[in-house]
C-alpha positions in Angstrom: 14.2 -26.1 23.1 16.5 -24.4 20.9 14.8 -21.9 18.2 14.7 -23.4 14.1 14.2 -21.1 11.3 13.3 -22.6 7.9 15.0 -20.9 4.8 12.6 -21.8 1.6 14.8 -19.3 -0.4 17.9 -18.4 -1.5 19.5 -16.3 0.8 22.9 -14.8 1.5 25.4 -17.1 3.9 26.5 -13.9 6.2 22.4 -14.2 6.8 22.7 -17.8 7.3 25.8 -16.9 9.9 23.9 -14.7 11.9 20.9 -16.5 12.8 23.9 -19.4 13.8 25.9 -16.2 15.8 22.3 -15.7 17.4 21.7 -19.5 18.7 19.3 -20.0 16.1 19.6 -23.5 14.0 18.1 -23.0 10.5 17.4 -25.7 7.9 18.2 -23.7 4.2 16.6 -25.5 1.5 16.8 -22.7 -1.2 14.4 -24.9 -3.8 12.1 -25.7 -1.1 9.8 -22.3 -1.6 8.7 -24.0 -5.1 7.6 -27.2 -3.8 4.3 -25.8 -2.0 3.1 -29.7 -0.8 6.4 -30.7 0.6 6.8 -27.2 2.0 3.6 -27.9 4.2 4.9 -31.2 5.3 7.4 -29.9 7.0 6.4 -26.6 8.0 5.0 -27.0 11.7 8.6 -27.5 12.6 9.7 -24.6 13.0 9.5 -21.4 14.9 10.7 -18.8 11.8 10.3 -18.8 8.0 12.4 -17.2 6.2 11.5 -16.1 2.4 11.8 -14.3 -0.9 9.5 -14.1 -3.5 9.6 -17.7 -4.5 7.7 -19.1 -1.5 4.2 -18.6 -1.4 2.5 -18.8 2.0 -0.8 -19.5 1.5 -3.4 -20.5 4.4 -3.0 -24.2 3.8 0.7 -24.2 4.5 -0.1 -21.6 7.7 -2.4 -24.5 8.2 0.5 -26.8 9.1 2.5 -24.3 10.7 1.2 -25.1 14.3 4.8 -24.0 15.8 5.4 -21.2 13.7 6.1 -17.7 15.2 7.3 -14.9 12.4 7.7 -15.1 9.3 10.5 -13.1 7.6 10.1 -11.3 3.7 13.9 -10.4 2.6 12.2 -7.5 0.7 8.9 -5.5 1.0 6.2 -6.8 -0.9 4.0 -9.9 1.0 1.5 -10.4 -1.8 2.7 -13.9 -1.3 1.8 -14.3 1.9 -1.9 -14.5 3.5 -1.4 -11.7 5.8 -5.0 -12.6 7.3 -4.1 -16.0 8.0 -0.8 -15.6 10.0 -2.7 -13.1 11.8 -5.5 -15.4 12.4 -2.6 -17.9 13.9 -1.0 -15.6 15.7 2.3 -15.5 13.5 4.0 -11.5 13.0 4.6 -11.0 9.4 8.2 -9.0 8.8 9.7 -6.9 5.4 12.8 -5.1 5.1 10.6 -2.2 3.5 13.7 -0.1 2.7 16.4 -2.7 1.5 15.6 -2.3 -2.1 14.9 1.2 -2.6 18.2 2.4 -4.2 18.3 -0.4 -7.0 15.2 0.1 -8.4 15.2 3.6 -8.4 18.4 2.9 -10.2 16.6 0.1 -12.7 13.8 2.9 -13.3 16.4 5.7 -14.5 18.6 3.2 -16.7 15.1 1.6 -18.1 14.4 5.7 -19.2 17.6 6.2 -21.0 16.9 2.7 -23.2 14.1 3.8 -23.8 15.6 7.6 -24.8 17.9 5.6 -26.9 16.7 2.7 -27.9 19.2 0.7 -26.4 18.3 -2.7 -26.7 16.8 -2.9 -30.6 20.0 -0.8 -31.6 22.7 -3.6 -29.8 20.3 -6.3 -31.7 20.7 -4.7 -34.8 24.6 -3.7 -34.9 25.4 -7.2 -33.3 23.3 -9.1 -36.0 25.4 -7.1 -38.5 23.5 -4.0 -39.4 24.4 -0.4 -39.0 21.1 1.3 -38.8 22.4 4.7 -37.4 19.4 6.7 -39.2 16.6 4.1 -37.6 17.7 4.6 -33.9 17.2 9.0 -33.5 16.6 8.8 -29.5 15.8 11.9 -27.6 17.8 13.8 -25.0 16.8 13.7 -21.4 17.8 17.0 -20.3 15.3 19.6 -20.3 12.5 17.0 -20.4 9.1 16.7 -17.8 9.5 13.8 -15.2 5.9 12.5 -14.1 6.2 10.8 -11.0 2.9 8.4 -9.8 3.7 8.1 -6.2 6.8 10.1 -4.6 7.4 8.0 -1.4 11.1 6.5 -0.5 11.8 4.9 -3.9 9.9 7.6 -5.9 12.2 10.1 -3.7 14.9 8.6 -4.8 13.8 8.9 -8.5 13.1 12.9 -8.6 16.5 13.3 -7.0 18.4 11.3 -10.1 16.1 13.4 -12.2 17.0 16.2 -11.0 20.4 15.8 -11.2 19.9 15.5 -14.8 18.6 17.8 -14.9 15.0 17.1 -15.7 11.9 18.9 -14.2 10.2 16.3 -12.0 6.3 16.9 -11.1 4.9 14.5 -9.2 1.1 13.1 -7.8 0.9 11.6 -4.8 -2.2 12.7 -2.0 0.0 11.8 0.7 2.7 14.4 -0.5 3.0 17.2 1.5 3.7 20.8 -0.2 6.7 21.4 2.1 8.3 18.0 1.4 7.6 18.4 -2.3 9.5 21.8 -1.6 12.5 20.1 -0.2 12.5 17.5 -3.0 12.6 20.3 -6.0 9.5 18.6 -7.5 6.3 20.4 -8.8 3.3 18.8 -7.1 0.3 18.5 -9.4 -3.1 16.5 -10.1 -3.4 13.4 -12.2 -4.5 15.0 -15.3 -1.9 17.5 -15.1 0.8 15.3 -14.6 -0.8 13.1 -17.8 -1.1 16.6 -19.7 2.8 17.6 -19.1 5.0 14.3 -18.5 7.0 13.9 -21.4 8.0 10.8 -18.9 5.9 8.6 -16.9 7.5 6.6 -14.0 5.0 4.7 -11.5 6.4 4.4 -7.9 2.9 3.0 -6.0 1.7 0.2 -4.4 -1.2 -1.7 -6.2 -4.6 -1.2 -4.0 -8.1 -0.5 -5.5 -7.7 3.3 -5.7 -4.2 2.6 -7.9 -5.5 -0.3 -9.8 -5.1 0.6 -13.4 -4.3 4.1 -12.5 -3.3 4.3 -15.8 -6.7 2.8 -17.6 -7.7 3.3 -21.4 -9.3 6.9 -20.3 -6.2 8.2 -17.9 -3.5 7.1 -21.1 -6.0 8.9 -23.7 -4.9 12.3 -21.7 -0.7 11.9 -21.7 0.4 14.0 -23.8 1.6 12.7 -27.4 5.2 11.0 -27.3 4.8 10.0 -24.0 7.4 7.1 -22.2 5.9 5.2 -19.7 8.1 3.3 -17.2 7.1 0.6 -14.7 9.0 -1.0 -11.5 6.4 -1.2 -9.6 3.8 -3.3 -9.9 1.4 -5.0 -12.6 -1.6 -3.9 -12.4 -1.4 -0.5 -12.4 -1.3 -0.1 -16.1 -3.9 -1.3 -18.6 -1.5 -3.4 -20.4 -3.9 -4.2 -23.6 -5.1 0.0 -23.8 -1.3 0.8 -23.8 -0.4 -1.4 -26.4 -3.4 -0.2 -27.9 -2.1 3.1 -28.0 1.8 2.3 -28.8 0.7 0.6 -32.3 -1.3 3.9 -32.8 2.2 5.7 -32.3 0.6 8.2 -29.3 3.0 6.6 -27.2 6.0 6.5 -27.8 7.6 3.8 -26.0 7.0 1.9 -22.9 9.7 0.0 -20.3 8.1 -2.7 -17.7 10.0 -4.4 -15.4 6.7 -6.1 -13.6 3.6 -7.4 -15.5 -0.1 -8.1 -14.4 1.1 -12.0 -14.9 4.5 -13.3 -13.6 6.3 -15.1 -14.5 4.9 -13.7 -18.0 5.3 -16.0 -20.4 2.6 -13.5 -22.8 1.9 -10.0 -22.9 0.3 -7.7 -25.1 3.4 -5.5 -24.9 6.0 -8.1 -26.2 7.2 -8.0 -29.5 6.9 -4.4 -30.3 10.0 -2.5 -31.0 9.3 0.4 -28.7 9.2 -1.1 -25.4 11.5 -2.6 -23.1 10.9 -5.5 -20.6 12.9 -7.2 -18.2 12.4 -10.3 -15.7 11.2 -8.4 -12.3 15.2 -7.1 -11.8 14.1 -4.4 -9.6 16.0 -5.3 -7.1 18.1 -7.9 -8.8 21.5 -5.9 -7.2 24.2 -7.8 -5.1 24.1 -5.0 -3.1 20.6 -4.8 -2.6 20.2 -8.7 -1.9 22.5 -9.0 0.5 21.3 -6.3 2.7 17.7 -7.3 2.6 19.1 -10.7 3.6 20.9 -9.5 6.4 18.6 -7.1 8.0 15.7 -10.1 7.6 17.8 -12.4 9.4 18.7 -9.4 12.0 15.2 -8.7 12.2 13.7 -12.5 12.9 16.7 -13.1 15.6 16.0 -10.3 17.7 12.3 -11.5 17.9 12.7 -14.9 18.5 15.9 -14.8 21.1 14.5 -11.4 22.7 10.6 -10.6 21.9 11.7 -7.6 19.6 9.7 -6.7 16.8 10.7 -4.4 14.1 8.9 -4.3 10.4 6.2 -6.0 11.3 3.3 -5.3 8.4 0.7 -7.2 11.1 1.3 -6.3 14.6 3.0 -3.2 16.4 6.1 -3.4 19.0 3.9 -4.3 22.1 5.1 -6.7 25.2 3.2 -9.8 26.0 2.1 -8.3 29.6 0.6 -5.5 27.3 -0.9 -7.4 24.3 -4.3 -8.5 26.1 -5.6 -4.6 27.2 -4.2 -2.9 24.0 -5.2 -5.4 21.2 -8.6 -4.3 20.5 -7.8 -0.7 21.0 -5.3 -1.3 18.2 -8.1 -2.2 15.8 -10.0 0.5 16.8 -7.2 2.5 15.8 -6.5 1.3 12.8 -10.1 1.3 11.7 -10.5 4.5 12.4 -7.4 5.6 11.0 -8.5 3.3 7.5 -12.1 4.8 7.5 -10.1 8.1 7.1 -8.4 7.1 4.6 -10.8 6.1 2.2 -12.8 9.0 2.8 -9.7 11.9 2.1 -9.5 12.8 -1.5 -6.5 15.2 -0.9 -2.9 15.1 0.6 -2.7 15.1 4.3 -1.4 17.9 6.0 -1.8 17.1 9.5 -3.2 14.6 11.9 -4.5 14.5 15.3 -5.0 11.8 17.6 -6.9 12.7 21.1 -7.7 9.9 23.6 -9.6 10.0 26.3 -10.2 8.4 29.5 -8.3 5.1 30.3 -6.8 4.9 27.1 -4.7 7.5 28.0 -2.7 4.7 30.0 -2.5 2.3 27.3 1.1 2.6 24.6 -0.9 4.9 22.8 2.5 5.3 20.6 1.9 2.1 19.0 -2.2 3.1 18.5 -1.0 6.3 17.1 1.1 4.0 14.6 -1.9 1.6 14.2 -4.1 5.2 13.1 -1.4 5.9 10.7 -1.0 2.8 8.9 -4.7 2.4 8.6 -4.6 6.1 7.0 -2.1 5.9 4.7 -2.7 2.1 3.7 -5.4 2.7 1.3 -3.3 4.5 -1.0 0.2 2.6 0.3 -0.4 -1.1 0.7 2.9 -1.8 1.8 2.9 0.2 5.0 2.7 -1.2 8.3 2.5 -0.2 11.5 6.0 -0.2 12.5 7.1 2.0 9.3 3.8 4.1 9.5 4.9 7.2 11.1 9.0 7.8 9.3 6.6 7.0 6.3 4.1 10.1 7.4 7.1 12.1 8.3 8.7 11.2 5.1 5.8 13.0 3.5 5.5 15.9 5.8 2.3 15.1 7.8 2.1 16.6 11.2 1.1 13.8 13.6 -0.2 15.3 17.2 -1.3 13.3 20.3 -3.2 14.5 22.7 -3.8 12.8 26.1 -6.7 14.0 28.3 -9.2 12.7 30.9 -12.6 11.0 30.5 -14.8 14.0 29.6 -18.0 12.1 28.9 -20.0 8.5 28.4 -17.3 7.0 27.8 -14.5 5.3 29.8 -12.0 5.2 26.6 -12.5 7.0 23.5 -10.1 8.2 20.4 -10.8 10.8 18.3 -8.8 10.9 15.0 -8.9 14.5 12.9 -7.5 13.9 9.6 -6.8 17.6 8.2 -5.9 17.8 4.3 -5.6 20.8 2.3 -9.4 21.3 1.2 -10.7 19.5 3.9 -11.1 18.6 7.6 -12.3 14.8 8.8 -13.3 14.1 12.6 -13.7 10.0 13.2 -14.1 9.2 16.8 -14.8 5.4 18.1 -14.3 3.6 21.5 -14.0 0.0 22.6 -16.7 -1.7 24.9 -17.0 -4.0 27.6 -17.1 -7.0 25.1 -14.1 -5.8 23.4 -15.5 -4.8 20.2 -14.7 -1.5 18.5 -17.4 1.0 17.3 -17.3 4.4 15.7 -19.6 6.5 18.0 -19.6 10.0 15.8 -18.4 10.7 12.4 -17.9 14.6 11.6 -19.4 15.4 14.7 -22.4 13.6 14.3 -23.3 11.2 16.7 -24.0 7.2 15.4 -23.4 3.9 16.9 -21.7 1.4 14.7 -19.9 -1.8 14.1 -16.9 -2.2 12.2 -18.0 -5.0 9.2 -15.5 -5.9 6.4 -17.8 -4.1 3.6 -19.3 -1.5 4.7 -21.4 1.9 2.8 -21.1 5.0 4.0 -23.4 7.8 2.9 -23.6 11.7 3.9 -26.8 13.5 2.8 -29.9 15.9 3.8 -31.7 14.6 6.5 -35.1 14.4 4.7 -38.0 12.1 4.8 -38.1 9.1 2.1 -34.7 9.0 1.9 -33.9 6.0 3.9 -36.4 4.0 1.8 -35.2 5.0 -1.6 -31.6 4.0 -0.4 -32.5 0.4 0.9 -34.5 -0.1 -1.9 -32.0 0.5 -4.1 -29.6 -2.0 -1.9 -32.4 -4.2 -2.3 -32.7 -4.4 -5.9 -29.4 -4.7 -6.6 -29.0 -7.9 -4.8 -27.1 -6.2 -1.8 -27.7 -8.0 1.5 -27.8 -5.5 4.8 -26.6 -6.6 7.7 -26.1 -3.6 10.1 -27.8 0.1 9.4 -26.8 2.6 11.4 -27.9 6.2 11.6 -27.6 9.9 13.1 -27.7 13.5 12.3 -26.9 16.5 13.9 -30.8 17.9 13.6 -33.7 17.6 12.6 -33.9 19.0 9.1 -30.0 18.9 9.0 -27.1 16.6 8.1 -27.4 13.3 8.0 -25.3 9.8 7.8 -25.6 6.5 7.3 -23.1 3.4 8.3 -24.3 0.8 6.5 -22.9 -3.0 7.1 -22.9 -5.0 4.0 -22.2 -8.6 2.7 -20.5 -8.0 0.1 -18.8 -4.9 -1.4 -21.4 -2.6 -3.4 -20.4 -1.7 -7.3 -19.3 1.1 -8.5 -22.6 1.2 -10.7 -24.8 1.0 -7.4 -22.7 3.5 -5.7 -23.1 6.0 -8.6 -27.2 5.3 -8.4 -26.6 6.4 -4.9 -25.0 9.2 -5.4 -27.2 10.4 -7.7 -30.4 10.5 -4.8 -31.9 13.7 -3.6 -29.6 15.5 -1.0 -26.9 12.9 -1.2 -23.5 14.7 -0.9 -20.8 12.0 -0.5 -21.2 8.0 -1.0 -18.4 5.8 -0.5 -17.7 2.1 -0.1 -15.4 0.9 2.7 -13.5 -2.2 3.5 -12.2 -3.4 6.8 
């Protein structure tokens, strides 16, 4: 049977060609990806979707997808699609995470010099008639401080075009290494010191729950006065009432979005006023940019469905099928080990090191060395998968070792992943059992015995009597169900842990009163 690839979008003919080119018959209904209902009805007919951002792919239309293989994002955000679900099913979710990097870079820098300028009020003005040369004084670029929030590939992009006009760039990003901030000519610096010096503010970071209104009420009170904030990101990550808040108070001094908490937004607090800028989501609204995304897409769903090759996929690594049923759950131990890392580190990455053990050793440990990586570097970049994981590491100058050595121990397999930062050192080491299911076996050398859970607490702290009680207790009031409790230290009198298995993610409020118990030293909330 001959492979069929839906098109719910609009996409590109030469796309449409090469699917045909690859013996692939394709239905394009560009309007489809709006109709959700009539999309389900017809879903399970095929082996590929292909989509923008138009097409929402929810569980209910996976639901009916019972032939459907891969589905295809021309572009690199897949907020529209329940990852969870076409993992559930079995389907590989693919991006073209670099197609659109140029263009809004580009959007970002020509969204600063309206803002500089005041390019849009000033057309309005002189074409309704008026020539208000006194009311539009803009500033000059040149000379000015560039704040970059996240300086991955399109933040990268951004500090170069800076640069070249000459503008100092500083930038925040943990996962930025000193060297490659070196070879990028930009300063890197902490969040308050990028809020103290920017004279701009451009965000270039995914939205996740440690970027989530990264710039809140309390982070805009510290920019310095006369600040121009700039947004092509994503909504979300700036408190959209606080900053309007604080652009009628004249502190800031203009504001350009491209992407709002609410799309399509129909309200805002930031319409109307004169200092700010909006556009429709044009980020990367280029011809240019379109077609390739297009292209590589329908590149990138042929190869798989014709040959088995994966490439971008944000759910699944490149593994064959004769492979898939020993490595799978050492993949999830890798990337839960490589996530519990994550959202532990409070500093950039320097280096990583990933030693297996045992029979592991003759597993693809390349793709559980990406799995590690993607689970790292995902809490603070949703977007990355485990195919893009480690150029997106290398990108930022992380050091990734592997180490391969024989069973030297209890255990037949076992990984250990040492996360190395510049203040710090982490040591996470887990194996997989006879039943299949991953556990973390020690955590900064101390020995424990847990399962993974989707919510789960994690607390570092004196080994001393009473605490245990005062802990649950305060679970316990709080309406916080346990499910699992796991505990070890490394002596008596000593350090201790605690891997804690919730039902539900704890509060910030409850993790502070945590916090806040004798001998506690470090509390944090993790999510699976």
């Amino acid at each position: 049977m001959p492979r069929r690839v839906l098109i719910s979008d609009a996409l590109s003919p030469a796309a449409i060609a090469i699917f045909k080119d690859r013996g692939v018959e394709v239905d394009f209904q560009p309007a489809l990806g709006k109709d959700k209902e009539k999309l389900a009805s017809i879903v399970g007919g095929f082996d590929g979707l292909a989509i923008r951002s138009d097409t929402k792919v929810t569980a209910e239309v996976l639901e009916k997808a019972t032939r459907l293989k891969v589905i295809g994002r021309a572009g690199i955000g897949v907020d529209n699609v329940d990852i969870a679900a076409a993992t559930a099913k079995g389907v590989i979710v693919m991006n073209t995470p670099f197609g659109n990097s140029i263009t809004t870079a580009e959007h970002a820098i020509a969204l600063m010099f309206a803002l500089a300028r005041q390019i849009p009020t000033a057309d309005a003005s002189t074409q309704a008639g008026k020539w208000e040369k006194k009311r539009f004084m803009g500033v000059e670029i040149t000379g000015k401080v560039m704040g970059l929030i996240g300086c991955g590939n399109i933040g990268s992009i951004v500090a170069a075009r800076a640069s070249g006009l000459h503008m100092h760039v500083i930038a925040y990003d943990p996962f930025l290494s000193p060297e490659r901030a070196q070879d990028l000519d930009v300063e890197k610096v902490d969040l308050d010191s990028l809020l103290a010096r920017a004279d701009v503010i451009s965000l270039h970071t995914p939205l996740t729950a440690q970027t989530k209104n990264i710039l809140s009420a309390a982070t805009l009170a510290k920019t310095k006065k006369g600040v121009r904030i700039i947004n092509c990101a994503r909504g979300g990550l700036v408190d959209e009432q606080a900053l309007r808040a604080l652009l009628d108070s004249g502190h800031v001094a203009g504001a350009a979005f491209d992407v709002f908490v609410d799309e399509p937004a129909k309200e805002n607090p930031l319409f109307g006023h004169p200092n700010v800028v909006c556009t429709p989501h044009l980020g990367a609204s280029t011809s240019e940019a379109q077609e390739n995304v297009a292209l590589q897409i329908a590149e990138q769903m042929s190869d798989y469905l014709t040959r088995g090759a994966v490439s971008n996929a944000v759910n699944f690594p490149s593994i064959t099928a004769e492979e898939a049923p020993k490595l799978r759950p050492f993949i999830a131990l890798s990337e839960y080990l490589g996530s519990f890392a994550g959202q532990l580190v409070d500093s950039g990455v320097t280096k990583v090191t990933i030693i297996y053990e045992g029979a592991v050793t003759e597993l693809k440990t390349k793709a559980l060395t990406a799995s590690v990586i993607a689970g790292l570097l995902r809490p603070m970049l949703a977007d990355v998968s485990v195919v893009s994981a480690p150029a997106v590491a290398k990108e930022r100058g992380i050091v990734i070792d592997e180490v391969s050595r024989a069973a030297d121990g209890d255990y037949e397999s076992l990984i250990t992943l040492v996360v190395e930062t510049e203040t710090e050192e982490r040591r996470i080491a887990g194996t997989v059992f006879h039943a299949g299911k991953p556990r973390i076996i020690s955590v900064n050398t101390i020995d424990v015995d847990a399962l993974i859970a989707p919510a789960m607490i994690y607390v570092s702290n004196e080994d001393k009597p009473g605490f245990i009680g005062r802990f649950t207790s305060m679970l316990g009031a709080a309406g916080i169900n346990i499910a699992t409790f796991a505990l070890g230290r490394d002596r008596e009198g000593g350090s201790a842990i605690a891997l804690v298995a919730v039902d539900e993610t704890a509060p910030e409020t409850v993790l502070a009163e945590v916090k806040r118990l004798p001998g506690v030293k470090e509390v944090k909330a993790l999510s699976f």
